[in-house]
Backbone as JSON, one array per atom type, in Angstrom:
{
  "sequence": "XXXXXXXXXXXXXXXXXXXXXXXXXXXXXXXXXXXXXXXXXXXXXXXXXXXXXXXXXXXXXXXXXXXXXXXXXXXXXXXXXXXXXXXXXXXXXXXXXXXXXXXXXXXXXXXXXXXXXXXXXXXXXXXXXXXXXXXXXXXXXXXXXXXXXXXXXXXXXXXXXXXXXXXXXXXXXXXXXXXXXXXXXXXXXXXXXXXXXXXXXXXXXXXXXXXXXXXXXXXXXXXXXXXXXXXXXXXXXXXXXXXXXXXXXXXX",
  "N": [[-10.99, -25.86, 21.88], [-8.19, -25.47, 22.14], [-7.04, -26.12, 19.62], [-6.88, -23.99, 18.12], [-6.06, -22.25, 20.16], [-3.16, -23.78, 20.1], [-2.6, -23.08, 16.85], [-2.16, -19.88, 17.37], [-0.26, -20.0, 18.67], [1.99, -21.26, 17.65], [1.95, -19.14, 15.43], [2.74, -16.84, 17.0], [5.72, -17.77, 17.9], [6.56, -18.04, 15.15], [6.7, -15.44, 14.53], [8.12, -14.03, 16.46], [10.67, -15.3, 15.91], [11.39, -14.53, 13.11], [11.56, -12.03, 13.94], [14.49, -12.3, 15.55], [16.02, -12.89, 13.81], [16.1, -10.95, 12.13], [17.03, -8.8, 13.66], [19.1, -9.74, 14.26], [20.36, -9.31, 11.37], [20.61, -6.85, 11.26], [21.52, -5.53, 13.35], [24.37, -6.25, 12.75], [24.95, -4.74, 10.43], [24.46, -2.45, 11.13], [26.98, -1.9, 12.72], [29.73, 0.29, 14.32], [31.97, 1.66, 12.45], [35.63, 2.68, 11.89], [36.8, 5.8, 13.48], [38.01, 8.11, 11.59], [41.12, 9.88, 12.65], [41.01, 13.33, 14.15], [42.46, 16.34, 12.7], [46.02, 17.21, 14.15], [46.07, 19.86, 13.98], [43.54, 21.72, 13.92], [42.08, 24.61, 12.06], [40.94, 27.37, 14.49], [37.65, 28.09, 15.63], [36.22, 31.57, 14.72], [34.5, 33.67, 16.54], [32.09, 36.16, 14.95], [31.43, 39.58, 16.11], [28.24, 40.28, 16.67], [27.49, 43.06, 16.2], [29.72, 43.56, 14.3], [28.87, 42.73, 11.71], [26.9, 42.86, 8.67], [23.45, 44.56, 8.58], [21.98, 42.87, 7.33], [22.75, 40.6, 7.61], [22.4, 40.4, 10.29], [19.65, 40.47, 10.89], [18.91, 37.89, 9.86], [20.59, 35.84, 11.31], [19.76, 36.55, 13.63], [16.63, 35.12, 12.67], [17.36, 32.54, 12.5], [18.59, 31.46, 14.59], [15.91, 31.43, 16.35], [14.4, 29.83, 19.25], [12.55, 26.92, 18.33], [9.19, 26.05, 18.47], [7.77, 24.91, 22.21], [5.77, 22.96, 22.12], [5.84, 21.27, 20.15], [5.68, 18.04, 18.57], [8.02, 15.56, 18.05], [8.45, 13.58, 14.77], [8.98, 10.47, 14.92], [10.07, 8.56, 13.03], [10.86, 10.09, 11.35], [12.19, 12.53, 12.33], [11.48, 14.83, 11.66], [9.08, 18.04, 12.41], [6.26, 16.75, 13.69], [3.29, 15.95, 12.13], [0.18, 15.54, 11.75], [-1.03, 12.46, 10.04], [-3.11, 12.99, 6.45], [-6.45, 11.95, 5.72], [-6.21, 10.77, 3.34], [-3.86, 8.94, 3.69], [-3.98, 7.66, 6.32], [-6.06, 5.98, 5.32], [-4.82, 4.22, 2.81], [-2.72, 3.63, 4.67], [-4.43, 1.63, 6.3], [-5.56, -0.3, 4.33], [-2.61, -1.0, 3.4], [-1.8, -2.09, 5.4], [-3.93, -4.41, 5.76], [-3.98, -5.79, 3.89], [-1.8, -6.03, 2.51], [1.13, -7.19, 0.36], [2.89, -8.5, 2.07], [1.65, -9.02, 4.42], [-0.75, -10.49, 3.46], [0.72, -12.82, 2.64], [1.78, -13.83, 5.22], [-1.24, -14.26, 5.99], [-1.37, -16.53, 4.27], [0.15, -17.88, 5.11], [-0.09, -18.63, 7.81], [-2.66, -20.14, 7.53], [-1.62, -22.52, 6.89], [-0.65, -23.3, 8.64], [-2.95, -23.56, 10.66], [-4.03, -25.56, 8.82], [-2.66, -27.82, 8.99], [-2.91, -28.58, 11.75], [-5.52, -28.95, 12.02], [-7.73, -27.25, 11.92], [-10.58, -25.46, 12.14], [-11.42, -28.56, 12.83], [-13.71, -29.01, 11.3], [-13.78, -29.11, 8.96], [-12.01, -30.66, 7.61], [-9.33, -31.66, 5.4], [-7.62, -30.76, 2.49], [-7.51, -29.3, -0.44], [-9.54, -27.18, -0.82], [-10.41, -27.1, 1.56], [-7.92, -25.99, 2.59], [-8.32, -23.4, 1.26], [-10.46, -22.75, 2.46], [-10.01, -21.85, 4.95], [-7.98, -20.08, 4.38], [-9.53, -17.92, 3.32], [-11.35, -17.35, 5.64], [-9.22, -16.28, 7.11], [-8.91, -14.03, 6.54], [-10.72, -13.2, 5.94], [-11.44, -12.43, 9.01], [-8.68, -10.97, 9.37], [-9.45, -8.4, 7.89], [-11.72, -7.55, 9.77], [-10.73, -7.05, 11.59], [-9.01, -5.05, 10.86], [-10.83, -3.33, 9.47], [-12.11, -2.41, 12.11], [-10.31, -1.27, 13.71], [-9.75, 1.01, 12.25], [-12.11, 2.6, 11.82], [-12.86, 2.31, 14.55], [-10.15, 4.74, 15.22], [-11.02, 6.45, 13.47], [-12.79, 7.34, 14.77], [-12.36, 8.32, 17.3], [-10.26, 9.83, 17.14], [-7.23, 9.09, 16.89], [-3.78, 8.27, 15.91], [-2.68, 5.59, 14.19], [-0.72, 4.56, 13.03], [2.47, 3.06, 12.39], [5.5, 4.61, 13.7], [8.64, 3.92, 13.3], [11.46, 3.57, 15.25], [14.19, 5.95, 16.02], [16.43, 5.01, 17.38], [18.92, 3.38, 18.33], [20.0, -0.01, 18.84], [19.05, -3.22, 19.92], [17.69, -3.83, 21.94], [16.38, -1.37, 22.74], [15.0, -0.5, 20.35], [13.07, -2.82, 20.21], [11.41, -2.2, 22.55], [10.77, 0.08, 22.15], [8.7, -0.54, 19.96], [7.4, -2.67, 21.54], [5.75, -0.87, 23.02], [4.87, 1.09, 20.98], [2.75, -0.69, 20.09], [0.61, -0.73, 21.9], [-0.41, 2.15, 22.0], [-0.66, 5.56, 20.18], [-1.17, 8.2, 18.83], [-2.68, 11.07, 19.34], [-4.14, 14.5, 18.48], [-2.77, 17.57, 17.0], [-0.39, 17.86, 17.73], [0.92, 15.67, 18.21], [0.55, 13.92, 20.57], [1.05, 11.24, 22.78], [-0.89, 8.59, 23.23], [-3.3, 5.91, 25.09], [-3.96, 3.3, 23.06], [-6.9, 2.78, 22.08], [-7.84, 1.81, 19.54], [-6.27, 0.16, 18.54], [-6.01, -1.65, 20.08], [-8.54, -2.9, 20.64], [-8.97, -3.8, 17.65], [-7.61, -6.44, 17.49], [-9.46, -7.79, 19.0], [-12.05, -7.41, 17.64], [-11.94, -8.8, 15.04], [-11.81, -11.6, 16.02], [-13.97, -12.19, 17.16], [-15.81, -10.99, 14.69], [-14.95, -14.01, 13.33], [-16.63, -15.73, 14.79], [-19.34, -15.83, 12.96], [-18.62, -17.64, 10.51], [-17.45, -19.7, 11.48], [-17.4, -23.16, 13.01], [-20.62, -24.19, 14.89], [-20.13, -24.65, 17.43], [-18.5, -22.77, 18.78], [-18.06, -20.25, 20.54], [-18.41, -16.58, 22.1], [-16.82, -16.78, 24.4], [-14.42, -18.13, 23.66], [-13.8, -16.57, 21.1], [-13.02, -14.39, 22.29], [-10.93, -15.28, 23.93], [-9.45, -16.32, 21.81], [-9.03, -13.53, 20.73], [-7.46, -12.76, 22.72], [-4.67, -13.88, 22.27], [-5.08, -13.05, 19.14], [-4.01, -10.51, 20.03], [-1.73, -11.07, 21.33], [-0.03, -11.78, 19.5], [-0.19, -9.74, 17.04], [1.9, -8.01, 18.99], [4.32, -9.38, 18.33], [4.7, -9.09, 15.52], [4.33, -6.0, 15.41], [6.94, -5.9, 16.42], [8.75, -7.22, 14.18], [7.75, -5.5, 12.41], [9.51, -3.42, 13.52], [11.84, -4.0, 12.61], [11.95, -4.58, 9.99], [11.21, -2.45, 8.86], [13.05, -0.5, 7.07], [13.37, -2.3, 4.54], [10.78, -2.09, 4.02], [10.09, -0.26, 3.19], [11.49, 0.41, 1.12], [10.43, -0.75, -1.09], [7.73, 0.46, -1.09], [5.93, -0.43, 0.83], [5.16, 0.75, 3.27]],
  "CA": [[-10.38, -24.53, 21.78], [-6.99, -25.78, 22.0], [-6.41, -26.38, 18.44], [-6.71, -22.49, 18.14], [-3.97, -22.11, 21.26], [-2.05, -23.9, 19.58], [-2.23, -22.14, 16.18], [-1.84, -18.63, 17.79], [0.92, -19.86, 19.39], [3.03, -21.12, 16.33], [1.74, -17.97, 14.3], [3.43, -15.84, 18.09], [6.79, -18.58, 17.6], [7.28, -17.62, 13.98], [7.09, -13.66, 14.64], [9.28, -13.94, 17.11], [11.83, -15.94, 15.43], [11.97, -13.9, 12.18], [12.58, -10.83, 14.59], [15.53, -12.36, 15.9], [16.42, -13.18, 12.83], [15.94, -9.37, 11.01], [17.46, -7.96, 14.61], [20.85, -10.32, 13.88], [21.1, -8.5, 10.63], [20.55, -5.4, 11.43], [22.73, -5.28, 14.25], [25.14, -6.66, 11.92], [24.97, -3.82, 9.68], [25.11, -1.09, 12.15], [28.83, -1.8, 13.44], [30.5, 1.26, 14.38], [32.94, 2.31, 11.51], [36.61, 2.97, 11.76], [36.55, 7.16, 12.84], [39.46, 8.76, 10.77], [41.72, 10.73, 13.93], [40.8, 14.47, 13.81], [43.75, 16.71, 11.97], [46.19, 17.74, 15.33], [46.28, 21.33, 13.68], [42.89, 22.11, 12.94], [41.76, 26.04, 12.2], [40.2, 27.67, 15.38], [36.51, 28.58, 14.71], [36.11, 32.39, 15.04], [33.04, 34.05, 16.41], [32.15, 37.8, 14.74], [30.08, 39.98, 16.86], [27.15, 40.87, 16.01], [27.85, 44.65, 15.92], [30.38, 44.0, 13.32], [28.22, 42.18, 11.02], [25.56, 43.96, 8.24], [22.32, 44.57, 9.08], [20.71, 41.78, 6.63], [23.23, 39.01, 8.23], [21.67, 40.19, 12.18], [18.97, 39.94, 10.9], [18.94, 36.35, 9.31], [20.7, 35.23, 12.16], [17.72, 36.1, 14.36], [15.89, 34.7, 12.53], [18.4, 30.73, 12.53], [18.48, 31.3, 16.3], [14.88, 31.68, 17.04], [14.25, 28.76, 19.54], [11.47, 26.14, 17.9], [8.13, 26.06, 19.9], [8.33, 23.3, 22.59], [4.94, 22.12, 22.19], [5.54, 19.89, 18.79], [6.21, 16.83, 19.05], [8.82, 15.1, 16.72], [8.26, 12.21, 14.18], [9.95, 9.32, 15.47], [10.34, 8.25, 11.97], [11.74, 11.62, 9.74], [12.93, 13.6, 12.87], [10.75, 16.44, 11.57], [8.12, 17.96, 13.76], [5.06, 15.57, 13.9], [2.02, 16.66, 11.15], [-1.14, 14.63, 11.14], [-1.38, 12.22, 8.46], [-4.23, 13.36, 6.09], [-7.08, 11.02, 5.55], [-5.54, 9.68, 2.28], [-2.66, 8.81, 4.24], [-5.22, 7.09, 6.94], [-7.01, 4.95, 4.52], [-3.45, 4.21, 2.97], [-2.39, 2.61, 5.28], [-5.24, 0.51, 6.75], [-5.58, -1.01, 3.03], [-1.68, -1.45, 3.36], [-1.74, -2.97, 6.69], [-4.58, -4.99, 6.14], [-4.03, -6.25, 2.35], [-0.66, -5.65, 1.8], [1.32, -8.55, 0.09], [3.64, -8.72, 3.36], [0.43, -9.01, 5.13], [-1.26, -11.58, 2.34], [2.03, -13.78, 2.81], [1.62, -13.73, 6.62], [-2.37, -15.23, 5.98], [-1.1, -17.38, 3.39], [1.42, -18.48, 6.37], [-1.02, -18.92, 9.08], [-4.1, -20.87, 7.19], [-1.02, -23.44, 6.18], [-0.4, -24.09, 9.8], [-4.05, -23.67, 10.24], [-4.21, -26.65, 7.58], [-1.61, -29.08, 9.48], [-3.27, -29.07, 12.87], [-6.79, -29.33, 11.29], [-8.29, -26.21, 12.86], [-11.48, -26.31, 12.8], [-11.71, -29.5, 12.36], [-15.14, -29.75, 10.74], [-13.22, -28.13, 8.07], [-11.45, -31.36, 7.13], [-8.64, -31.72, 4.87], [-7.4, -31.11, 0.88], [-7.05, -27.94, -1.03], [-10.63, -27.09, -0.73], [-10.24, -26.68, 3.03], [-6.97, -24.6, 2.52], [-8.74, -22.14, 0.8], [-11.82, -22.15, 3.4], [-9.23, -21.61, 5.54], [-7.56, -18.44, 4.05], [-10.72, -17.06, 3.43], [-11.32, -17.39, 7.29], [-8.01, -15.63, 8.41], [-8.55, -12.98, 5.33], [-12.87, -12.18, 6.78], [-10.69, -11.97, 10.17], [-7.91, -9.22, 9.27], [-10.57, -7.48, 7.43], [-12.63, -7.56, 10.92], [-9.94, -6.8, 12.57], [-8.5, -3.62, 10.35], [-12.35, -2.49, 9.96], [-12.53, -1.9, 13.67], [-9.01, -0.18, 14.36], [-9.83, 2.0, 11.17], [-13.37, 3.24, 12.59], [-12.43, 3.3, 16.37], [-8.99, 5.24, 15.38], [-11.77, 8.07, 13.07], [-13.8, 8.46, 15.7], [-11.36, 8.7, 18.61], [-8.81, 11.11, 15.59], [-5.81, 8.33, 17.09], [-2.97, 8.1, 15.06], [-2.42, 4.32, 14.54], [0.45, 4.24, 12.04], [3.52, 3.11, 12.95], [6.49, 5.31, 13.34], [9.94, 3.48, 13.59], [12.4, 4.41, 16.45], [15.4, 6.31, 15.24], [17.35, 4.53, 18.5], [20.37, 2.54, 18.36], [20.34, -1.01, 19.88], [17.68, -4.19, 19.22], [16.24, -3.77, 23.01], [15.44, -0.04, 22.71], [13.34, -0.57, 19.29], [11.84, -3.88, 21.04], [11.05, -2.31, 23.7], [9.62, 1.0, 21.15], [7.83, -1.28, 19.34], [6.02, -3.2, 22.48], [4.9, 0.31, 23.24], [3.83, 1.45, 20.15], [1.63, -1.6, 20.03], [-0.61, -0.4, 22.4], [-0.4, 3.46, 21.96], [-1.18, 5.98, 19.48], [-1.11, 9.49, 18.89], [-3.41, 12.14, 19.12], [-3.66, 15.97, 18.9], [-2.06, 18.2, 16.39], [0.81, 18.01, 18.12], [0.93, 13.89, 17.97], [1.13, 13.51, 21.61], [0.95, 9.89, 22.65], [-2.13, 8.08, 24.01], [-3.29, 4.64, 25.03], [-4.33, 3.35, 21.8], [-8.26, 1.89, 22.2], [-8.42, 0.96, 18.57], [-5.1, -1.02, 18.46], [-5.85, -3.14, 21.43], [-9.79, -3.62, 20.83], [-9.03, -4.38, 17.13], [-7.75, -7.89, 17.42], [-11.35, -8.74, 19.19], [-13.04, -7.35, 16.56], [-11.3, -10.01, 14.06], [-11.53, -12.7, 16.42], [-15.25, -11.98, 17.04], [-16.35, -11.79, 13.44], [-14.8, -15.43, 12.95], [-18.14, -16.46, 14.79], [-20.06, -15.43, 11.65], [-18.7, -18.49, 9.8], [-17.17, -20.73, 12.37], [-18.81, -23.95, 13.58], [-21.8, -23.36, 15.88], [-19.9, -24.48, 18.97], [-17.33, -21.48, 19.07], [-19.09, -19.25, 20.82], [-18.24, -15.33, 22.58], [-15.52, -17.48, 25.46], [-13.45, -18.93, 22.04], [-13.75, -15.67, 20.41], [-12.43, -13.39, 23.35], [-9.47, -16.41, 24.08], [-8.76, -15.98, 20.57], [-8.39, -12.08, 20.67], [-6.14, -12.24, 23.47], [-4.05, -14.84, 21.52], [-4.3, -12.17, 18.39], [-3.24, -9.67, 20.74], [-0.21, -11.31, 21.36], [0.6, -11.93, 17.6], [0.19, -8.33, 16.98], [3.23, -7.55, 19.72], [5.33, -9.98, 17.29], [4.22, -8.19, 14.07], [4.91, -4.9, 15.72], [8.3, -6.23, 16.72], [9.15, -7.47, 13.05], [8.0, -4.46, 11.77], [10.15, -2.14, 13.75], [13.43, -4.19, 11.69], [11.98, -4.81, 8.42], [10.85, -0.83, 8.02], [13.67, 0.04, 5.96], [12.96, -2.55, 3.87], [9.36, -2.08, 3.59], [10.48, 1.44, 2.56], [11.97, 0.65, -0.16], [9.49, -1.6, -1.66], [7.28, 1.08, -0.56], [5.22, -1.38, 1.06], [5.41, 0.99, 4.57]],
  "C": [[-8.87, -24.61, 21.81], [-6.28, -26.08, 21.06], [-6.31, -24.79, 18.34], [-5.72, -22.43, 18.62], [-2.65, -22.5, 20.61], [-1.45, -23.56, 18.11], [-1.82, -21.1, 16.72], [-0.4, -19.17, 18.09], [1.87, -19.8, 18.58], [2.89, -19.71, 15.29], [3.11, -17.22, 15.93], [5.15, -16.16, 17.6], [7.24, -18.02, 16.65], [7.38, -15.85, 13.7], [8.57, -13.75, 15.51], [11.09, -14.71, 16.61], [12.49, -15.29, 13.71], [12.34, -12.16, 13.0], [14.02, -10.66, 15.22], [16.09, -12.33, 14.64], [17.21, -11.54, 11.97], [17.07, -8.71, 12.21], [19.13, -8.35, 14.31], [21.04, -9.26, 13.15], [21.05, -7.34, 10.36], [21.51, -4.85, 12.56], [24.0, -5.56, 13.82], [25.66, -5.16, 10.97], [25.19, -2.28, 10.18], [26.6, -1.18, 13.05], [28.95, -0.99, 13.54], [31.82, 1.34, 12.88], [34.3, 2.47, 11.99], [36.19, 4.72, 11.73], [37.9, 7.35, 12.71], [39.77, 9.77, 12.09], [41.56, 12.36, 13.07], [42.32, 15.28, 13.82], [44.33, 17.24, 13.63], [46.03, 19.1, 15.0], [45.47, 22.31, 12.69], [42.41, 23.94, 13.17], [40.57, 26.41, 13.38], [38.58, 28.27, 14.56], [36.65, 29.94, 15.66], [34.47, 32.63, 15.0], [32.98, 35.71, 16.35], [30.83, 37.85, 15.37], [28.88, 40.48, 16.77], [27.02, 42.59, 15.61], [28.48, 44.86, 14.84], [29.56, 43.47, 11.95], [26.82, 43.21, 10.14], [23.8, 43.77, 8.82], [21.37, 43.53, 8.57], [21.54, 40.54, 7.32], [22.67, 38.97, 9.71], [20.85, 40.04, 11.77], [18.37, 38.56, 10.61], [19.44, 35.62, 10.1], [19.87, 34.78, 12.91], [17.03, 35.61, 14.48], [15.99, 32.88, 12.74], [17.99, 30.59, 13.81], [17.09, 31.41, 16.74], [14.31, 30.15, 17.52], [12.95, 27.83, 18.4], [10.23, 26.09, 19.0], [8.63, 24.52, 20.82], [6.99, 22.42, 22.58], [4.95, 21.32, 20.72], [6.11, 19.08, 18.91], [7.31, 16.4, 17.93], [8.85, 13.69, 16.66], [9.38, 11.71, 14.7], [10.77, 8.49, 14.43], [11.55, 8.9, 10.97], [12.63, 11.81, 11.35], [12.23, 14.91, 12.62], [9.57, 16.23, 13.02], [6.68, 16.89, 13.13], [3.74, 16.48, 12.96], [1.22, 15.48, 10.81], [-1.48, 14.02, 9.73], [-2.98, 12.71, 8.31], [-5.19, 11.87, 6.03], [-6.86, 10.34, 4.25], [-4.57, 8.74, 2.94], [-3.19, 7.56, 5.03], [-5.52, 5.73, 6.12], [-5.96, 4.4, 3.86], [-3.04, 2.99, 3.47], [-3.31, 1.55, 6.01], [-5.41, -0.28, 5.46], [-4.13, -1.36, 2.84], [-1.2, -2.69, 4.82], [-2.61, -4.17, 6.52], [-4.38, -5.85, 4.85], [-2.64, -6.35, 1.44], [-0.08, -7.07, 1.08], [2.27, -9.26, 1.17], [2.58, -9.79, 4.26], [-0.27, -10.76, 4.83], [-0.7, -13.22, 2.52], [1.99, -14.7, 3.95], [0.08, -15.13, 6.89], [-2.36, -16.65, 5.55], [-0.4, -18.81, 4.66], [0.52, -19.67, 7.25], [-2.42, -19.79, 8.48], [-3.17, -22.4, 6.87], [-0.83, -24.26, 7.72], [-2.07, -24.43, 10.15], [-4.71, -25.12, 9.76], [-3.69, -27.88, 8.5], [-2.13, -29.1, 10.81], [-4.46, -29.26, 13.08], [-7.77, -28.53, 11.95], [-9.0, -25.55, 11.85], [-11.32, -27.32, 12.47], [-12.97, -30.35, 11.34], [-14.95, -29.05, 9.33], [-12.53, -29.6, 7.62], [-10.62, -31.15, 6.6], [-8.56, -31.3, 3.0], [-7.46, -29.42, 0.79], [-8.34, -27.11, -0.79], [-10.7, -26.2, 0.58], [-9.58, -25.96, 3.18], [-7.89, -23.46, 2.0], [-9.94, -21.42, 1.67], [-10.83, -21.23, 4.66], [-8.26, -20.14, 5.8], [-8.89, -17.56, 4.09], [-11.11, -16.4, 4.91], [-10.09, -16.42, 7.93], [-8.26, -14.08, 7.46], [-9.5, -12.28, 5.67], [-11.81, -11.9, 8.03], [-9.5, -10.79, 10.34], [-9.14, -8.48, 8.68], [-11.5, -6.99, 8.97], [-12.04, -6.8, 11.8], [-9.51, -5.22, 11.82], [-9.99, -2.72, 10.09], [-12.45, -2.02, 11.71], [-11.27, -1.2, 14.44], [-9.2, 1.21, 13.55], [-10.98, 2.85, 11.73], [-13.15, 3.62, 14.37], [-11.4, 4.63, 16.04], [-9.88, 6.6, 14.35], [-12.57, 8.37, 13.94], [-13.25, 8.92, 16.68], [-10.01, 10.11, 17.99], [-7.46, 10.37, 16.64], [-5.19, 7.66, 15.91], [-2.59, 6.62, 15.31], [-1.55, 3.97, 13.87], [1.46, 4.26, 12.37], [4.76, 3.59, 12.95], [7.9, 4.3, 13.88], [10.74, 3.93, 14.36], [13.36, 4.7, 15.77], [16.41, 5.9, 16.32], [17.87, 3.46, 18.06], [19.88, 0.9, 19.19], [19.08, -2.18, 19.5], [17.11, -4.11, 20.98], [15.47, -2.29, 22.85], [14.82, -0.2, 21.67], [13.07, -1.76, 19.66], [11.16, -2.99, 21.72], [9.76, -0.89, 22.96], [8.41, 0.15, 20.44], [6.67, -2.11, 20.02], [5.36, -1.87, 22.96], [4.14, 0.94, 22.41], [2.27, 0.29, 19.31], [0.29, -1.35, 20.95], [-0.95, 1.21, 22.81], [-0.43, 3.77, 20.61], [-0.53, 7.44, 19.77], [-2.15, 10.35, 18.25], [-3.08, 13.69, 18.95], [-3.25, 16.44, 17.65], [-0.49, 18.36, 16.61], [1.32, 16.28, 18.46], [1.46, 13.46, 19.63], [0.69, 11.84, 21.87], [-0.23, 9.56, 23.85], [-2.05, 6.85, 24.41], [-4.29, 4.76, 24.01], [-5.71, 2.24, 22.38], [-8.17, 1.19, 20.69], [-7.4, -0.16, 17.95], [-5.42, -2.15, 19.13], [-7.08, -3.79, 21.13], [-9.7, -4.19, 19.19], [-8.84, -6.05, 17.03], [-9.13, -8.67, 17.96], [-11.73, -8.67, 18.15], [-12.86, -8.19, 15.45], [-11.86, -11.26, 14.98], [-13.27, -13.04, 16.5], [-16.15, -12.34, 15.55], [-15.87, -13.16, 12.78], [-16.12, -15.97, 13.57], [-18.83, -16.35, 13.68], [-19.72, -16.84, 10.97], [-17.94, -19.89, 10.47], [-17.92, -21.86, 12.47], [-19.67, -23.59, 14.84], [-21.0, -23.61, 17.36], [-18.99, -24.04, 19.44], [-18.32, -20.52, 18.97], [-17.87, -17.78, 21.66], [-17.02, -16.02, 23.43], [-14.06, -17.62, 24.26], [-13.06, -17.73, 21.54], [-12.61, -14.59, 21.4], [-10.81, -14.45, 23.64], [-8.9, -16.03, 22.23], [-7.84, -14.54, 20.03], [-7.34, -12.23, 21.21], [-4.52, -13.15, 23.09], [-3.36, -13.65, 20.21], [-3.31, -10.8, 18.73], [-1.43, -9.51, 20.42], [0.62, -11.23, 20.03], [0.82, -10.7, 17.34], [1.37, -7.76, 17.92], [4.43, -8.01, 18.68], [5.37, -9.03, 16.32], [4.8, -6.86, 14.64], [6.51, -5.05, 15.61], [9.21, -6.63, 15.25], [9.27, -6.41, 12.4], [9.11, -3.29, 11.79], [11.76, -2.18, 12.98], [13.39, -4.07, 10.6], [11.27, -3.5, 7.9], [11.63, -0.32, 6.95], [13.49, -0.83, 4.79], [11.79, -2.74, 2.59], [9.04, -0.76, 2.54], [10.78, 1.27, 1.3], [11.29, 0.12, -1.07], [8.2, -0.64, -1.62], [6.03, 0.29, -0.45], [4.52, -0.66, 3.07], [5.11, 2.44, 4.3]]
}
């Protein structure tokens, strides 16, 4: 079981090292600006009273000023108030999360290390084996995004990740290790602990018994989850830098 450990681990290693990486240049890119000094002799703002004003501007005011309710929550993403993705939206993204070419890249990644430390081993060597190999990590996201996708419709938890609109690379770390194991429910997207985030990685690690060798059994499988676990904190953590990118590619 230690050839596993020590895949997970290099798959954990290389998240974490392209997040430093994305966090450099993004912190890079957010510098503060040069602000231009405000004019010394600028025009006072006047306020007219509502008495003097016509009756269609009080009223349209009224209507500007009327607080917002306080029970909606607001996207973390837009800034608007928070509106339940639809079930296109849903399905969407679990076929983008789970298949994406980001994603694809990632498998491609991980069956190569996979390959070089000869895991399983009864899997031997050559191109042959690479490909048993992908196949294997490819039935395993599938296992794994099947069982966040079905827990997250029957529970109605929002599992899609919203980006922090905060300043700084620890506050979106620190958003991002949270939205790894939370969610949002409600109409009003309040935030939960997320069951189908956390129990998905079993459910991946689990259906690798299905084609494994016979002596990786339920112990292997569960050590493995808590292994993908961890990987998923990375991945979260990558994601929360490379969103604008993903955006534009509309890959996100």
């Amino acid at each position: 079981m230690s050839d596993i450990q020590n895949t997970s681990t290099m798959r954990l290693i290389t998240w974490i090292a392209l997040m430093a990486i994305t966090a450099s240049v993004s912190s890079a890119r957010q510098q503060p600006q040069d602000l231009k000094p405000a004019p010394l002799f600028a025009a006072p703002i006047r306020f007219v009273p509502a008495s003097r004003l016509p009756p269609r501007l009080v009223a349209f005011s009224d209507t500007v000023t009327t607080p917002l309710p306080l029970n909606q929550a607001r996207d973390a993403e837009s800034g608007l108030h928070y509106v339940r993705p639809t079930f296109h939206k849903r399905l969407r993204h679990y076929f983008l999360h789970t298949y994406s070419p980001v994603k694809l890249t990632e498998l491609a990644f991980g069956s190569a290390i996979s390959q070089m430390d000869n895991v399983p081993p009864e899997w031997h060597q050559g191109w042959g084996a690479y490909g048993k190999r992908f196949a294997s990590d490819l039935g395993s996201t599938t296992g794994s995004g099947l069982t966040e996708f079905a827990l997250a419709e029957t529970l109605r938890v929002d599992t899609i990740y919203y980006p922090c609109k905060c300043k700084g690379i620890w506050p979106r770390v620190g958003h991002a290790l949270k939205s790894t194991i939370t969610g949002r429910a409600g109409e009003d997207g309040h935030t939960v602990f997320s069951v189908p985030g956390v129990v998905a990685p079993y459910g991946g690690a689990f259906s690798d018994l299905l084609w494994y060798p016979s002596r990786y059994g339920p112990k292997d499988a569960f050590r493995t989850g808590n292994y993908d676990l961890l990987d998923r904190f990375g991945e979260t953590i990558a994601l929360e830098f490379l969103s604008p990118l993903l955006r534009k590619v509309h890959l996100h």
